[in-house]
C-alpha positions in Angstrom: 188.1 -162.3 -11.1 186.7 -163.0 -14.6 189.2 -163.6 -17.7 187.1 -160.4 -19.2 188.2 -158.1 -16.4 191.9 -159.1 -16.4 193.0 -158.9 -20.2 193.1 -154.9 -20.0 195.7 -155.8 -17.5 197.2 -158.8 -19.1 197.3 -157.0 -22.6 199.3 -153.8 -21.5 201.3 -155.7 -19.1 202.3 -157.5 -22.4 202.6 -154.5 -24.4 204.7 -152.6 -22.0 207.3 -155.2 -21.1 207.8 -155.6 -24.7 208.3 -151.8 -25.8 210.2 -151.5 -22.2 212.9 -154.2 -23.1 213.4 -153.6 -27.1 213.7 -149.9 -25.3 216.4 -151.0 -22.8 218.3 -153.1 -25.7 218.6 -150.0 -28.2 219.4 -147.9 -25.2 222.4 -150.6 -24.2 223.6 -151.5 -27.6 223.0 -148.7 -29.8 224.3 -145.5 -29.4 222.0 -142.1 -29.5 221.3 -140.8 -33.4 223.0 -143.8 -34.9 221.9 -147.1 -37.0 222.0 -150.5 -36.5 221.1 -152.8 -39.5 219.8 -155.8 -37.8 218.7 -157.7 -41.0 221.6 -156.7 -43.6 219.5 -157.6 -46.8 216.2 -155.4 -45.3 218.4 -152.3 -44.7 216.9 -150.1 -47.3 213.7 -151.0 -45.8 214.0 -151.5 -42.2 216.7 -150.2 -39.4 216.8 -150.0 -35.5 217.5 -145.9 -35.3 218.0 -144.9 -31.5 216.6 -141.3 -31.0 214.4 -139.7 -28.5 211.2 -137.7 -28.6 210.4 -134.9 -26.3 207.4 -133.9 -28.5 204.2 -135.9 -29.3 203.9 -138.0 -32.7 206.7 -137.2 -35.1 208.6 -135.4 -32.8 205.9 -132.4 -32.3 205.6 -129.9 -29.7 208.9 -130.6 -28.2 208.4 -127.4 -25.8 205.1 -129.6 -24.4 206.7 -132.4 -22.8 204.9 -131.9 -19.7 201.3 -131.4 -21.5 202.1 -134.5 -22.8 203.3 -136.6 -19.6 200.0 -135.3 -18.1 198.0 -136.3 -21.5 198.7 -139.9 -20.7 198.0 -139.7 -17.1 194.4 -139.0 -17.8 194.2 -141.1 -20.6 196.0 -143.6 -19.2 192.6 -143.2 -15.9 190.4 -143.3 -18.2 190.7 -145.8 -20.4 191.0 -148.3 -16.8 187.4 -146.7 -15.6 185.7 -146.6 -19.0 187.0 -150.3 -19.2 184.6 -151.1 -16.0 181.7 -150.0 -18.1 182.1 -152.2 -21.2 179.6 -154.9 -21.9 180.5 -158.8 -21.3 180.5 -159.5 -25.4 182.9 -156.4 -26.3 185.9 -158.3 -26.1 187.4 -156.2 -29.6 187.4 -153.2 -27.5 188.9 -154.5 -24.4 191.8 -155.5 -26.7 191.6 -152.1 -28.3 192.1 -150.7 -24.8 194.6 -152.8 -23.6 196.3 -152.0 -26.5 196.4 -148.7 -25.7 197.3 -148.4 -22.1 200.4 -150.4 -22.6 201.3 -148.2 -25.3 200.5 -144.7 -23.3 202.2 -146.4 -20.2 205.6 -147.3 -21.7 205.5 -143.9 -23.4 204.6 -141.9 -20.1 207.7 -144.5 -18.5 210.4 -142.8 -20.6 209.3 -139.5 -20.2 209.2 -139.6 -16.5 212.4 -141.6 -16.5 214.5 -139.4 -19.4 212.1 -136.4 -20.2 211.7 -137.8 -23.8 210.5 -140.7 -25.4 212.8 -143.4 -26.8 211.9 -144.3 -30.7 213.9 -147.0 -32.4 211.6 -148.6 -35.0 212.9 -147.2 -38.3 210.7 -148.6 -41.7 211.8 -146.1 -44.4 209.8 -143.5 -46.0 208.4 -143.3 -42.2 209.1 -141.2 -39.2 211.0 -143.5 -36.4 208.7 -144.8 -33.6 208.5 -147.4 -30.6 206.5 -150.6 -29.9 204.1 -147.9 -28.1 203.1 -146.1 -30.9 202.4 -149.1 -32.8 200.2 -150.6 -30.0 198.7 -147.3 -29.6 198.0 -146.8 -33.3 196.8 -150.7 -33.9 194.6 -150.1 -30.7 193.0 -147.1 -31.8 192.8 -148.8 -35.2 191.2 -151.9 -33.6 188.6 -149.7 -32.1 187.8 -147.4 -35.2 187.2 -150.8 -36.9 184.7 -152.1 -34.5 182.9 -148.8 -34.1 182.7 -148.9 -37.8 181.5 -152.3 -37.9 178.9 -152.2 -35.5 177.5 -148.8 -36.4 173.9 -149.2 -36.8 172.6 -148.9 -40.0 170.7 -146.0 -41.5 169.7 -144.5 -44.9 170.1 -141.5 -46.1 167.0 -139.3 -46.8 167.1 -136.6 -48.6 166.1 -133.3 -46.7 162.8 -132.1 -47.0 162.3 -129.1 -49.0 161.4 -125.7 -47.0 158.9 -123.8 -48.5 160.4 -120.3 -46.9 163.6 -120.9 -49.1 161.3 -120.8 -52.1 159.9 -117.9 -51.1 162.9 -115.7 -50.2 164.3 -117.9 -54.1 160.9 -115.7 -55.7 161.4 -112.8 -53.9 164.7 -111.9 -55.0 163.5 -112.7 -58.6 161.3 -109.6 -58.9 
């Protein structure tokens, strides 16, 4: 199997252990709705905050946890068979989506495991979120970026005049 065809794996593999275990440590040493400063002088900046998420991004829709949990089962599908279909040079989105699937699997983990989502990444000014979401955001960033970049190219033309607008224009002038 080719290197191109196992970093969706490797790359959400990655992504997922590491949200799963900073998940397990706040859930061990933190208790629920508390603080923990783990870099004293960066407190007014940055905090672990243990809470948990029933609802989508920034704690929406609690009452659809199950829409949700079945949102990242078929996104989750479909990002592995759209991933079959991506040309041997496109190695920015095959990151994008690896990025992604780890994300959308560690988040789909915790709400089969404890009907809610675990957040503990805390930067002030900023709702609290989990390795997850950032993979998930940076992966989806990743992608806008490269669809951006490799857009082609067009001008802009103006559009062509239409001679029946300037006839109903003359009409309603007499």
């Amino acid at each position: 199997m080719k290197w191109r065809n196992l970093m969706l794996l490797v790359i959400a593999l990655i992504v997922l252990g590491a949200d799963q275990a900073s998940k397990a440590w706040v859930i061990e040493n933190i208790p629920l709705n508390t603080t923990y400063e783990i870099f004293p002088p960066l407190r007014e900046i940055f905090v672990l905050t243990y809470i948990t998420n029933s609802g989508a991004a920034f704690g929406l829709f609690p009452q659809l946890s199950l829409v949700f949990t079945l949102i990242a089962l078929v996104v989750s599908f479909a990002i592995v068979w759209y991933y079959r279909s991506i040309p041997a040079g496109q190695w920015l989105v095959r990151i994008s989506l690896g990025l992604q699937l780890g994300g959308a699997i560690g988040n789909l983990m915790d709400r089969l495991r404890f009907g809610a989502v675990t957040d503990l990444l805390y930067v002030h000014y900023f709702p609290v979120f989990n390795l997850a979401d950032a993979a998930i955001v940076c992966g989806v960033g990743l992608l806008m970026w490269h669809m951006w970049r490799t857009a082609p190219k067009t001008e802009m033309q103006p559009a062509p005049l239409d001679s029946t607008s300037d006839e109903i224009k003359s009409a309603g002038n007499e």
